[in-house]
C-alpha positions in Angstrom: 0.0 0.0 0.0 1.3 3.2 -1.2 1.3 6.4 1.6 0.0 9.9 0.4 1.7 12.8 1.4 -0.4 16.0 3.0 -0.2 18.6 0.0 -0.6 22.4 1.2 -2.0 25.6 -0.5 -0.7 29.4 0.6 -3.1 32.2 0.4 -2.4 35.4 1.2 -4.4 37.8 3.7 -4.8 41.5 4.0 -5.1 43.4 7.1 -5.8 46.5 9.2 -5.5 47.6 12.2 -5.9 51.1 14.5 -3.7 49.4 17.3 -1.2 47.7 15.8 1.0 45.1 13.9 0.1 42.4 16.3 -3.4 43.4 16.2 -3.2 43.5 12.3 -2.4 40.0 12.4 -5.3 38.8 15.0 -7.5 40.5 12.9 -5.8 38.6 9.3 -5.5 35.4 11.0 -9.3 35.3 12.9 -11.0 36.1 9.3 -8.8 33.7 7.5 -9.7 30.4 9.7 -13.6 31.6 9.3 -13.2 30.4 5.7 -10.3 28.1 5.8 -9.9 24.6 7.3 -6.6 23.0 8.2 -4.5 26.3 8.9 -1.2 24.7 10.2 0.9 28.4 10.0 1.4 31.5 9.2 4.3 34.0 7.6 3.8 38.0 8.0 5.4 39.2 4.4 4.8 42.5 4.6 4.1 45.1 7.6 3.4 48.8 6.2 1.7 51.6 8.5 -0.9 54.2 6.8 -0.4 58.0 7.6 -2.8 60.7 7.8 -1.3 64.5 9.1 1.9 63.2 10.2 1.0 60.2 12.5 0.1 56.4 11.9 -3.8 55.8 11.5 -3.6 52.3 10.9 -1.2 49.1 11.0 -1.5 46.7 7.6 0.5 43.2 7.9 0.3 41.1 4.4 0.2 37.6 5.6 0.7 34.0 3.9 -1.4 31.8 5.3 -0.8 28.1 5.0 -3.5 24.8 4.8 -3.7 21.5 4.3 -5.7 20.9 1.6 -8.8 18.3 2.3 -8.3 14.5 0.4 
């Protein structure tokens, strides 16, 4: 009998945050595993800050997020 390997899929997540990077990533991570089964992990790619009159109004993180895919 021959053994199958698991086979995994990236997609990649955008989000925001007023608080911060950490928050950012919460908020990516929480939406992602409303619509996605078998997350086993994670990669932030990107982190970039929006400004509005000289301060930061909101945190964005790009993320990869990484699933099993279902047999």
């Amino acid at each position: 009998m021959r053994s199958e390997g698991r086979v995994a899929r990236v997609t990649e997540v955008i989000a925001g945050s007023p608080k911060s990077f950490e928050d950012a990533i919460h908020i990516g991570f929480k939406r992602a595993a409303k619509t996605l089964r078998g997350i086993t992990g994670l990669r932030v790619k990107e982190q970039r800050a929006r400004v509005e009159d000289g301060k930061i109004v909101e945190y964005r993180v790009t993320l990869e997020v990484i699933f099993v895919l279902e047999t």
